[in-house]
VEXVOPA-248614 format. One record per residue (C-alpha): x, y, z; residue number from 1. Coordinates in Angstrom, 2 decimals, always signed. Layout:
REM residues N
        c1        c2        c3   num
         X         Y         Z   NUM
...
***
This chain:
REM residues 303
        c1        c2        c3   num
    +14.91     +2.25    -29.38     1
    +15.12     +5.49    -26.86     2
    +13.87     +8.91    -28.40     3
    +16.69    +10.73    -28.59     4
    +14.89    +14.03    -28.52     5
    +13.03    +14.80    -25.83     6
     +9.38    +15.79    -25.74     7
     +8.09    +18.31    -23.11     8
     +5.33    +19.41    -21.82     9
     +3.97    +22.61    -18.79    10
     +1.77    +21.77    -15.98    11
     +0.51    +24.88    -14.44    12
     -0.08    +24.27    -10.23    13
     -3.52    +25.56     -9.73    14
     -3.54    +23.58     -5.99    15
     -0.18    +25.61     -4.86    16
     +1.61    +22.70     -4.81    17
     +5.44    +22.76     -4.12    18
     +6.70    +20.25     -6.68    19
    +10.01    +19.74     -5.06    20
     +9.24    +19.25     -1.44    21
     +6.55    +16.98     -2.68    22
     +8.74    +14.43     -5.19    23
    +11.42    +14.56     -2.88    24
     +9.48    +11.85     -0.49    25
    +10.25     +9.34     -2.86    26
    +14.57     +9.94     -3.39    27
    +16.18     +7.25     -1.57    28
    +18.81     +9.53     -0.46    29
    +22.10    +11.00     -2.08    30
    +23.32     +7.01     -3.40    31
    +20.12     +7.05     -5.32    32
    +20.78     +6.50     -9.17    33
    +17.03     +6.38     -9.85    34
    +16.50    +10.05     -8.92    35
    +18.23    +13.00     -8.41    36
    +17.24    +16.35     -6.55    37
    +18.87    +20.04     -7.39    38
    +18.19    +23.41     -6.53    39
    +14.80    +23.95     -8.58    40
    +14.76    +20.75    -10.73    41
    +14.58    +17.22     -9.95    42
    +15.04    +13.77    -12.13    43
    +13.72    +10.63    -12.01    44
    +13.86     +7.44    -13.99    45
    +10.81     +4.69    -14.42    46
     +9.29     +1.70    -16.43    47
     +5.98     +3.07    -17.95    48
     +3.37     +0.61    -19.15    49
     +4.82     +2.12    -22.41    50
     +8.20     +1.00    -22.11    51
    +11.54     +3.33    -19.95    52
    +11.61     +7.05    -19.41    53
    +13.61     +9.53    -17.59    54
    +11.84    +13.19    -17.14    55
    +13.69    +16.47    -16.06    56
    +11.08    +19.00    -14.02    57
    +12.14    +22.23    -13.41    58
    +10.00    +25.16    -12.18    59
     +8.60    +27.40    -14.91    60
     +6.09    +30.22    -15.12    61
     +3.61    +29.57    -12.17    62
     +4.43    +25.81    -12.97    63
     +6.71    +22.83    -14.06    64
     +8.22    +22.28    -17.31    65
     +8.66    +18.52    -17.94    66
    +11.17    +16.79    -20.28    67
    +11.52    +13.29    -20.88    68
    +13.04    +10.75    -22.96    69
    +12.99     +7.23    -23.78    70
     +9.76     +5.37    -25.66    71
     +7.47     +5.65    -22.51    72
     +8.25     +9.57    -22.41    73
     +4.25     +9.94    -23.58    74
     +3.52     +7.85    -20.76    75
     +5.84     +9.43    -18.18    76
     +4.55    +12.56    -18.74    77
     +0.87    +11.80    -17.85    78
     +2.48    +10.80    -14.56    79
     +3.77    +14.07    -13.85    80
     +0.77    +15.83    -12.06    81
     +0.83    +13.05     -9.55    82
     +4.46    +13.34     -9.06    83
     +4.55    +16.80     -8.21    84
     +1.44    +16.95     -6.49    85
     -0.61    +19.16     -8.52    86
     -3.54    +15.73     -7.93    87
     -3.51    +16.36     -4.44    88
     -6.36    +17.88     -2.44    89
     -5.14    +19.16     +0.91    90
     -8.33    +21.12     +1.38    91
     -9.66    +18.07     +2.98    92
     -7.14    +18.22     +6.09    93
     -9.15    +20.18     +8.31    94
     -6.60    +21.23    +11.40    95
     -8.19    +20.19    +14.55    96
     -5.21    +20.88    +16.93    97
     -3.39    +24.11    +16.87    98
     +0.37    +22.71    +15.75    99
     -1.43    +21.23    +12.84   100
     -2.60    +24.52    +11.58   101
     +0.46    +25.96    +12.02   102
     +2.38    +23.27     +9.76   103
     -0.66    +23.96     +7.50   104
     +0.27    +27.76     +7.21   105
     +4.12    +27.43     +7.33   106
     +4.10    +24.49     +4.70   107
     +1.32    +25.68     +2.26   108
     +2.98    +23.96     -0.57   109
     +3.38    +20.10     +0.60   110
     +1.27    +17.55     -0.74   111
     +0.93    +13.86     -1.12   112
     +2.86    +12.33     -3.81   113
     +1.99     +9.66     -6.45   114
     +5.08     +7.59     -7.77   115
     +2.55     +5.73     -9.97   116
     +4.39     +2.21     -9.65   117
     +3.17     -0.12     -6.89   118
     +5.76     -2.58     -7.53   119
     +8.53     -0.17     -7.42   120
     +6.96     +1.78     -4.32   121
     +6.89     -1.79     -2.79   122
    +10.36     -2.91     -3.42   123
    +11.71     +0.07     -1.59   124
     +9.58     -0.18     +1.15   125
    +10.11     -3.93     +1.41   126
    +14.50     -2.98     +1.50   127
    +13.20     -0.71     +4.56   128
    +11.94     -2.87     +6.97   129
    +13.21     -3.17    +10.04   130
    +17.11     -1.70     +8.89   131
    +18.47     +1.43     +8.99   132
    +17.84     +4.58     +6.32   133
    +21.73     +3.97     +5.59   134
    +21.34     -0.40     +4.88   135
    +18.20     +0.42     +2.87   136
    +19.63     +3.22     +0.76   137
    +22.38     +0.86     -0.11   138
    +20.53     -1.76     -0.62   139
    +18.63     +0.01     -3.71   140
    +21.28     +1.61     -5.32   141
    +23.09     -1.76     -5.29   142
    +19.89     -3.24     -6.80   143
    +19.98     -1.17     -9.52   144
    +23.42     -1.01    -10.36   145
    +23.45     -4.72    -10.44   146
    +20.49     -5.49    -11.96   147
    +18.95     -2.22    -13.37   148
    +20.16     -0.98    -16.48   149
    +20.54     +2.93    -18.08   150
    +17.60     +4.64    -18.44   151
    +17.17     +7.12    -21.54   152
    +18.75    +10.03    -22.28   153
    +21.56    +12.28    -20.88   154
    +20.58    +12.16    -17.18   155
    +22.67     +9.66    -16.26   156
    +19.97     +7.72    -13.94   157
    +19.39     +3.99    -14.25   158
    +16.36     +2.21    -14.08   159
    +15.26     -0.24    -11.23   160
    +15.21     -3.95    -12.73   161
    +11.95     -5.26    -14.36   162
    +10.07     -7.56    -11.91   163
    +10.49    -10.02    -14.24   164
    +14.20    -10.24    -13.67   165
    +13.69     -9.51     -9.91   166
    +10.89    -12.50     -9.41   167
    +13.85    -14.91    -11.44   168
    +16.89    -13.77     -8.71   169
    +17.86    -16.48     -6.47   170
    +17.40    -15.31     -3.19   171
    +21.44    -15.30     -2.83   172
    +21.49    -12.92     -5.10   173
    +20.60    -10.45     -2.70   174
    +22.93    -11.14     -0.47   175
    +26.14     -8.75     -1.71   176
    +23.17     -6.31     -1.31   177
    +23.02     -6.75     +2.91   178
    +19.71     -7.91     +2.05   179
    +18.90    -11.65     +3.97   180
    +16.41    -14.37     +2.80   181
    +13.17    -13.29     +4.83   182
    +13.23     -9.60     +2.35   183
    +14.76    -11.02     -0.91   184
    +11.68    -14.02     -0.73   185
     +8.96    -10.68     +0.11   186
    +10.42     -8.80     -3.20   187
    +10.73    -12.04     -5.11   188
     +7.16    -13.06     -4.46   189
     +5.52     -9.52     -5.13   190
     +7.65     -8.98     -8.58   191
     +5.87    -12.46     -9.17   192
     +2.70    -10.66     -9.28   193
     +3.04     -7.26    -10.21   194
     +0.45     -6.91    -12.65   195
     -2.42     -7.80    -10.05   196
     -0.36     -5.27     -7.38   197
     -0.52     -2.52    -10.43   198
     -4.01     -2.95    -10.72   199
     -4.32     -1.99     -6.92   200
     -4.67     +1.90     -8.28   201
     -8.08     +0.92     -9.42   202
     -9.19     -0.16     -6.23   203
    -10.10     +1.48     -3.46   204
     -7.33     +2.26     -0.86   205
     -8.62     +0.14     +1.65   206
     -9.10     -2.60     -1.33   207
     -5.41     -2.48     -2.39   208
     -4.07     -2.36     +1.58   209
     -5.80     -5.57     +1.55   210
     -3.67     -7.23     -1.48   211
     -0.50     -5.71     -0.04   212
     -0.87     -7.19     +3.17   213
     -1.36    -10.80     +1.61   214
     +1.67    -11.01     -0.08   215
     +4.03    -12.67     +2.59   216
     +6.62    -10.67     +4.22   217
     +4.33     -7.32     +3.63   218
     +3.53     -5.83     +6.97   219
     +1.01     -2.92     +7.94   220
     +4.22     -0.87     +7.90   221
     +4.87     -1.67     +4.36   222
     +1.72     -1.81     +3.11   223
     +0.73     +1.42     +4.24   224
     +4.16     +3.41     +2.61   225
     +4.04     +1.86     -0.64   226
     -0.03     +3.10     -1.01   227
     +1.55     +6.24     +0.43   228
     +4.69     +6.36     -2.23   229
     +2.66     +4.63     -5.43   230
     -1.11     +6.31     -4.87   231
     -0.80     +9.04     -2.65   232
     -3.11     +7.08     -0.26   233
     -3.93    +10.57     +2.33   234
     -4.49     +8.03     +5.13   235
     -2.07     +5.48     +4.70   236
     -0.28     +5.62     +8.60   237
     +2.83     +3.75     +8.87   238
     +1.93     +1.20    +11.76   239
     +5.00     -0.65    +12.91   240
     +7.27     +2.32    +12.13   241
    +10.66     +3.33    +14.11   242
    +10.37     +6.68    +15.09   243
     +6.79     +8.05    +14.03   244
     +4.73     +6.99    +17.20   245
     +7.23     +9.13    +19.04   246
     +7.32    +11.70    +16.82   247
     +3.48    +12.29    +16.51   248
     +3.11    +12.22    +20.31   249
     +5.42    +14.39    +21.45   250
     +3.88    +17.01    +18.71   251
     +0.18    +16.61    +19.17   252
     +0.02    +15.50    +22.81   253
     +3.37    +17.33    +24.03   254
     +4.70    +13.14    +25.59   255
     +7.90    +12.61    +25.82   256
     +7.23     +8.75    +24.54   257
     +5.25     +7.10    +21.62   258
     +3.37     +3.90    +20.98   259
     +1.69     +2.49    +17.96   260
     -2.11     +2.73    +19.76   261
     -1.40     +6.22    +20.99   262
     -0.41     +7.72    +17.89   263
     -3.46     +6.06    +16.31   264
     -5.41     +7.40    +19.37   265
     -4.13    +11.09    +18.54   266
     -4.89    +10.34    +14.91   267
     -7.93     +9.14    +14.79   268
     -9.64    +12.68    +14.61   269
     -7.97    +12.66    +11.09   270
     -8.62     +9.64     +9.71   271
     -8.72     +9.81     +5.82   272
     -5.97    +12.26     +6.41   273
     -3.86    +10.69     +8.80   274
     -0.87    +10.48     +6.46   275
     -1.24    +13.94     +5.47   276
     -0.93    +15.11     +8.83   277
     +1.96    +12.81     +9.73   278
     +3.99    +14.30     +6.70   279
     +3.15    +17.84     +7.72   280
     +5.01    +16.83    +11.35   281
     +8.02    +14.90     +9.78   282
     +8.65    +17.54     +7.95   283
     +7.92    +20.97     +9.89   284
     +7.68    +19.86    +13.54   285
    +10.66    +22.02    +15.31   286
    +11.59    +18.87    +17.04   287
    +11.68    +16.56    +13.62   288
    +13.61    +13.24    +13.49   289
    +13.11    +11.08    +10.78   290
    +11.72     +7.96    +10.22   291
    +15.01     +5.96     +9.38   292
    +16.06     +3.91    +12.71   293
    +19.20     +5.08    +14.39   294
    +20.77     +1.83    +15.48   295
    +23.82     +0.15    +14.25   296
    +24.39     -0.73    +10.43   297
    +24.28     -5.06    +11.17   298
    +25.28     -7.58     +9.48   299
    +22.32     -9.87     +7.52   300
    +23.73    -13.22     +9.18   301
    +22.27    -11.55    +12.35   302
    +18.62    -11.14    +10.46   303
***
């Protein structure tokens, strides 16, 4: 049974974190039922180890004020610092390149998020491969829908389905998703083992990139977002992605095109921050473009 009331809690930001800009990495745009983003506030939905909880966090007094129902409330709650930042050390970026100093000063409040669920970091970033931002938005919501269920209390959010029930679909079951056989078999296979990929937040990073990448169908690409999404990984470069290689070289190196070696070339001043520094450029360089791929919505009998 859900608590009906709701149990609350303040977390004061004593890093200067901006709690919004920082959760917001991990909203799968405006179809999203999981989570939901307003002007000050933003909600999310998630299995604890502790059972389902949704949390409200709105900006309070220096701080956050969290609220959040359901029987893992107690447990969702703990998760909050992580969420909104307030874990993350951005002292430890030191700007070696003029641009990145600036993002530094014009974005004092973005930090590295921690969803705090591998499995559910990796199912998203397993719907993103090699698609669109559009496909892989729709893709989730009509996971959850489908096979998610209502989270607690009034927020209207649903929960992503257990990996139980997501290790048990039949890979045609993902098919009224736009989802073909190569990425249902990768999400079937991890839900299979999510307890070993949960324990990955007791390893070291380089420890649970390992374990990602030998699950089949998980790429450096996806290994790399989901420690980004679940553990906040600081150095967790997306390898493999779309747009990034471009985007990093035209900021730090002023070239007009990208590759995967010359990004990590630019990079590799940073490394143990690299993802930090890639965030600050997705989201303050002048010239931004996102990661999502802009080519044509397909259809998955062409995957």
């Amino acid at each position: 049974m859900f608590h009906e009331e709701p149990i609350e809690r303040h977390f004061m930001l004593t890093n200067g974190a901006n709690p919004m800009s920082t959760v917001s990495e991990l909203w799968q745009g405006p179809p999203d039922p999981q989570m939901r983003l307003a002007s000050g506030s933003v909600s999310r939905a998630t299995r604890t180890p502790e059972g389902p909880a949704s949390v409200l966090i709105r900006r309070r007094d220096g701080g956050v004020l969290a609220r959040a129902w359901g029987i893992g409330a107690e447990a969702l709650l703990d998760m909050v610092p992580g969420l909104i930042g307030a874990l993350d050390d951005a002292t430890l970026l030191k700007p070696l390149h003029p641009l990145v100093a600036e993002l530094i000063r014009t974005q004092p409040g973005l930090r590295l998020t921690r969803s705090g669920s591998v499995i559910d970091a990796l199912v998203v970033s397993i719907l993103g491969q090699k698609v669109t931002s559009i496909e892989a938005h729709r893709a989730y919501r009509g996971l959850l829908v489908r096979h998610g269920e209502a989270a607690p209390g009034p927020l209207e959010l649903r929960l992503p389905p257990p990996p139980e029930t997501l290790a048990r679909l039949p890979y045609w079951a993902f098919h009224p998703l736009g989802v073909e056989r190569r990425r249902a078999d990768a999400i079937r296979a991890a839900a299979a083992v999510a307890p070993q990929l949960e324990a990955i937040s007791r390893l070291t990073p380089e420890a649970g990139r390992r374990r990602l990448l030998s699950l089949s169908g998980v790429s450096e690409w996806t290994a790399a977002e989901t420690m980004r999404l679940a553990l906040g990984d600081p150095d967790a470069i997306s390898v493999g992605d779309f747009h990034l290689p471009r985007l990093i070289c035209a900021a730090l190196a002023n070239e007009k095109d990208g590759t995967d070696e010359r990004m990590l070339e630019l990079l590799e001043p940073y490394r143990g921050q690299r993802a930090r520094v890639a965030l600050l450029i997705e989201q303050g360089h002048p010239h931004q473009q996102r990661r999502a791929p802009r080519m044509a919505v397909r259809s998955i009998a062409a995957m």
